[in-house]
N, C-alpha and C positions, 0 to 999 in steps of 0.2 A: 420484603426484599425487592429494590428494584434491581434492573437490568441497564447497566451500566453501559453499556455497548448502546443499546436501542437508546438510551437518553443519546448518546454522543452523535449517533445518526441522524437524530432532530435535532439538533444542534448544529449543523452542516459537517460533520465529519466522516469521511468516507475510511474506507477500507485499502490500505497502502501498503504495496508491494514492496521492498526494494532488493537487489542482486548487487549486492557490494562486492568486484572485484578486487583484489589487494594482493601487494608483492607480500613473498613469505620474507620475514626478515633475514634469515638465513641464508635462502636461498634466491637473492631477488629474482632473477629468469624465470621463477614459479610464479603463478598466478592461483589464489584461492579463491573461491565462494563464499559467501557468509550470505544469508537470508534474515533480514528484517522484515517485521510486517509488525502496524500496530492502525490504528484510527488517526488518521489526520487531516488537514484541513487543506484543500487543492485551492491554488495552484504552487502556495506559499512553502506549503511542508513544513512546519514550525517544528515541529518533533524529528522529524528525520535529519531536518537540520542543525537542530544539536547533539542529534546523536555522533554524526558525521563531525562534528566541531570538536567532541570527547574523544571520539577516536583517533581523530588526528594529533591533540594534543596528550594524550594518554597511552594511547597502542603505538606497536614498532611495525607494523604493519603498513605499510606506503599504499594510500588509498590507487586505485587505476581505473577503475571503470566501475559508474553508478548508472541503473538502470532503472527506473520506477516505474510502477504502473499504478492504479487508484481504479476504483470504481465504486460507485454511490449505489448503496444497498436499497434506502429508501428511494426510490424515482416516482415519478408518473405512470404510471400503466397507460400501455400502449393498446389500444383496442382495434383489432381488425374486422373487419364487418364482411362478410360473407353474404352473398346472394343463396337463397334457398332457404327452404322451409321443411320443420321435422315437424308431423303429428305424430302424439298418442293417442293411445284410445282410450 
């Protein structure tokens, strides 16, 4: 069984946030929430981008305000070096 996610992060794809604002259709003066988040590929967003593409052609919900964030799981470790010295005995 592999781990479908860990493949995708060596793959370059990161961990992507999005806060999709949207009028209610109803009620347009309301503003909704919706939370996406799946693996995508920065800076491009190929996936968030069609998702965003079906929504607008699909849903009655009038998109307002997109917020992303991403962050890369796999990175470089960052090593900090400290002065001093621990004995055991």
């Amino acid at each position: 069984m592999t781990d479908t996610a860990l493949l995708r992060q060596l793959e370059g794809f990161s961990l992507t946030t999005a806060e999709i604002l949207y009028r209610l259709p109803d009620h347009p003066r309301l503003l909704q929430s919706y939370i996406w988040q799946d693996y995508d590929v920065a800076p491009r967003f190929p996936k968030l981008t069609d998702f965003l593409d079906f929504w607008a052609a699909n849903l009655d919900g009038a998109l307002y305000r997109i917020c992303v964030a991403h962050r890369r799981l796999i990175a470089p470790t960052e090593f900090n070096f400290v002065q001093g010295e621990l004995r055991l005995h």
